[in-house]
C-alpha positions in Angstrom: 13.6 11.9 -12.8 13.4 9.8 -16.3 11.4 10.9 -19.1 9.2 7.5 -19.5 10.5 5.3 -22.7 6.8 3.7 -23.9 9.1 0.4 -24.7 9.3 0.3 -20.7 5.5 0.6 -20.1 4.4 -2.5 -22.4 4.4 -4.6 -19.6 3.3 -2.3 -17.0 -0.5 -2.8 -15.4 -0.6 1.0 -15.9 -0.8 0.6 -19.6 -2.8 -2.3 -19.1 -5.3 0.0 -16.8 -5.3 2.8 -19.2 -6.1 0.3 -22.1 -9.5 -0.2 -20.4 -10.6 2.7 -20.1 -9.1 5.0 -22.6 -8.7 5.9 -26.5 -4.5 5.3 -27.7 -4.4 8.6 -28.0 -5.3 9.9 -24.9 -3.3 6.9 -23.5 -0.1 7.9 -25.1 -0.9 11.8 -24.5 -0.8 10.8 -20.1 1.9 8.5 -20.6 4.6 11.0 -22.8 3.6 13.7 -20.0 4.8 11.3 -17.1 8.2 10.6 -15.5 10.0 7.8 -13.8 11.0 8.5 -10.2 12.8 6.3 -7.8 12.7 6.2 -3.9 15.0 4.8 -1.5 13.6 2.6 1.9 12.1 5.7 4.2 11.7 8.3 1.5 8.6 10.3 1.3 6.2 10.0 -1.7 3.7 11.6 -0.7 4.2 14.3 2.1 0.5 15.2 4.3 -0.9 18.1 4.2 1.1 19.2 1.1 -0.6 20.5 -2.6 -0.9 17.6 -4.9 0.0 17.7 -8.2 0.6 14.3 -9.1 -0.5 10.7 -9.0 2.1 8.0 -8.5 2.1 4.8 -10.2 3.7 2.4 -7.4 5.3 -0.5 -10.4 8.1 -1.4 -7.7 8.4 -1.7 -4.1 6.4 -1.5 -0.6 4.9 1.6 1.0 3.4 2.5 4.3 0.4 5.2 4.6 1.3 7.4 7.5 -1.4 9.9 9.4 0.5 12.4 11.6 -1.3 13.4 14.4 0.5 15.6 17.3 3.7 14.4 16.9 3.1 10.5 16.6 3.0 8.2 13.7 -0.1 6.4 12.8 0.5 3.5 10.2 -3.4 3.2 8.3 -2.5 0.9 5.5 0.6 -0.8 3.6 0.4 -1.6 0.3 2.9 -2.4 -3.0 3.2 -2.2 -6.4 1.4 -2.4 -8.8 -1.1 0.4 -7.3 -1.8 3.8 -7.4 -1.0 6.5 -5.2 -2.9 9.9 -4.7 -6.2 8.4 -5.1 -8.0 10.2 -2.5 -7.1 13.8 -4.0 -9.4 13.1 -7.3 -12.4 14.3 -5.6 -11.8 16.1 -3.2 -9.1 19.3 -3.0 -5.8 17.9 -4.0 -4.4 18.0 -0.5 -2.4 14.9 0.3 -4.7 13.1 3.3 -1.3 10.8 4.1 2.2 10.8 4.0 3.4 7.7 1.8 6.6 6.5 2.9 8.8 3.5 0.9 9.5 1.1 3.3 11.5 -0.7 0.2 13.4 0.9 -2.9 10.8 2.0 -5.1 10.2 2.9 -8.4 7.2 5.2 -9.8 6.1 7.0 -12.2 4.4 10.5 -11.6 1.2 11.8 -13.7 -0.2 14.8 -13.9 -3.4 14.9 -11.6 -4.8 17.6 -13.5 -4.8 15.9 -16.8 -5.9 12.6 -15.2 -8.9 14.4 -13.3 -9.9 15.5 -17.1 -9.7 12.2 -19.0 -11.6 11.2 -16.4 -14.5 13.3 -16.4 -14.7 12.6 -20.3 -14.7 9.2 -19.6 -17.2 7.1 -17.9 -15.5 3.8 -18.3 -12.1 5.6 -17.9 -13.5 6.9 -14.0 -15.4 3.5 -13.1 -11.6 1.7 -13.7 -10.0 3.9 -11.2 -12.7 3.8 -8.6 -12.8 0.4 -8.6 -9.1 0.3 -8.2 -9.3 3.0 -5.2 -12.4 0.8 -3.3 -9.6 -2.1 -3.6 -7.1 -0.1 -2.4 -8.7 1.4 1.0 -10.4 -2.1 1.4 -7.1 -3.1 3.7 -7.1 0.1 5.1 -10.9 0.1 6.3 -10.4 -4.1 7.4 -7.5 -2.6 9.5 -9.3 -0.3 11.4 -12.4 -3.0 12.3 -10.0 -5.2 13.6 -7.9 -2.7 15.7 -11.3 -1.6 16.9 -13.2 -5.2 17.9 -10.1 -7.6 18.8 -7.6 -8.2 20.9 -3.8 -7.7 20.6 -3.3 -11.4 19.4 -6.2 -11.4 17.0 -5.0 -7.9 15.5 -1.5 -9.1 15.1 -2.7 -12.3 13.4 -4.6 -10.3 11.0 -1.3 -8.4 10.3 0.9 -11.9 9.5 -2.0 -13.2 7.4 -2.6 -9.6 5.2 1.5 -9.3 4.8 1.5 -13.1 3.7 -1.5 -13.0 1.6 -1.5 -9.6 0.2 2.2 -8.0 0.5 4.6 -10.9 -0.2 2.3 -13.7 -1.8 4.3 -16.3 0.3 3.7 -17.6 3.7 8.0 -17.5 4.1 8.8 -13.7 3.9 11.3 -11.4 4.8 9.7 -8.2 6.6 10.5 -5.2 5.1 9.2 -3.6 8.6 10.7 -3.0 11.8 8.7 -4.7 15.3 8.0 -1.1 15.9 5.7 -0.8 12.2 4.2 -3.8 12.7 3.1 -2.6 15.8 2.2 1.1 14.9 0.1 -0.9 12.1 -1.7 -3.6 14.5 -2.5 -1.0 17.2 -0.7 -2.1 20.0 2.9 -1.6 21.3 6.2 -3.1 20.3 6.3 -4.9 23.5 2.8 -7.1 22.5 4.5 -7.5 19.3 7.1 -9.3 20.6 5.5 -11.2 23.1 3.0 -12.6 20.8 5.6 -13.6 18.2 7.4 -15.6 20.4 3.7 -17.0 21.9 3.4 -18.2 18.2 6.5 -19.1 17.5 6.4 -21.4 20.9 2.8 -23.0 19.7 4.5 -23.7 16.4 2.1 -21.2 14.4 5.0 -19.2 12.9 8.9 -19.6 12.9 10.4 -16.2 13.3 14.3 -15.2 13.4 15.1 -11.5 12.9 13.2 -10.3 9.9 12.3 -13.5 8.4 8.8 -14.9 9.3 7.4 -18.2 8.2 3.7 -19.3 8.9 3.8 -22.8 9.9 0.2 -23.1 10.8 -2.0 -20.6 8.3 -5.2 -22.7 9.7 -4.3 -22.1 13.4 -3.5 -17.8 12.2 -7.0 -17.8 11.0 -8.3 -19.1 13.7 -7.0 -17.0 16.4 -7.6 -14.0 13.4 -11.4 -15.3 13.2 -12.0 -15.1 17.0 -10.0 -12.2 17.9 
């Protein structure tokens, strides 16, 4: 762990977030008090079930939202920097609802939940910033769950491609930083349908797809099997 430099934060959303919603001096008072952590691909951030201390600034990298549930895995969301983590311990009792796993190196920077929770509840502008940036947050999560719950496999998996291409890499040619078996933990079906339907696509020349690296070929075509499910 790094003591935070504020010459690294001057381009950081973070600052820009803070800036918003809080006085310089409060600003500077969370910012000194936080440190720089890095993560490798699979490392936890979070850990469910565990005491929260800390929020995490995500300002580099990929991570996966994990419910664990009698031994199985349960993907709920996957989302990258720049975000924050530890959201849903504000208001409720600091236990961690998720584990958050790094799916890519990361980079973050911890701050103390206790001290956040305060400027918050001193600040009505401060705590309408970070709820808006929390509804964003679950917003994937909660589409997720609709879709896994009213479409079929091919539908679900297309919302998948379109979601990692529109909201994870920004690029309809990416390089997955998941395994079949994620994406298929994530689109509710098994690694098998994964496959299958990637090679469907690929074969109706909706996607190209070779190892890790996907490319959408036809985004019109992915939102319409998306749209119809």
């Amino acid at each position: 762990m790094i003591n935070i430099d504020n010459k690294q934060c001057n381009n950081c959303k973070l600052r820009e977030l803070l800036c918003r919603g809080l006085s310089e001096e409060d600003r500077n008072s969370l910012i000194s008090q936080s440190k720089l952590l890095k993560y490798s691909k699979g490392d936890v951030i979070l850990r469910q079930g565990s005491k929260c201390t800390e929020l995490i600034y995500l300002s580099k990298g990929i991570v996966k939202f994990v419910l664990e549930d009698t031994g199985r895995e349960f993907i709920v969301a996957i989302d990258k920097a720049q975000t924050l983590l530890g959201l849903a311990n504000i208001l409720n009792e600091d236990i961690n609802y998720f584990t958050v796993r790094a799916v890519s190196e990361c980079t973050g920077c911890a701050i103390n939940l206790s001290r956040f929770k305060l400027l918050m509840l001193n600040n009505r502008n401060f705590m309408f910033e970070i709820m808006s940036v929390s509804t964003q947050m679950f917003r994937g999560a909660i589409n997720n769950f609709i879709s896994i719950a009213r479409k079929q496999s091919n539908g679900r998996i297309a919302d998948v491609l379109l979601y990692l291409s529109d909201h994870i890499y920004n690029s309809k040619a990416f390089s997955l930083s998941f395994s079949r078996q994620e994406l298929a933990d994530y689109a509710g079906c098994s690694k098998e349908q994964i496959i299958h339907t990637l090679r469907n696509f690929a074969a109706d020349n909706i996607i190209s797809a070779s190892g890790k690296k996907i490319e959408i070929i036809d985004y019109d075509r992915l939102k319409t099997i998306s749209r119809i499910g």
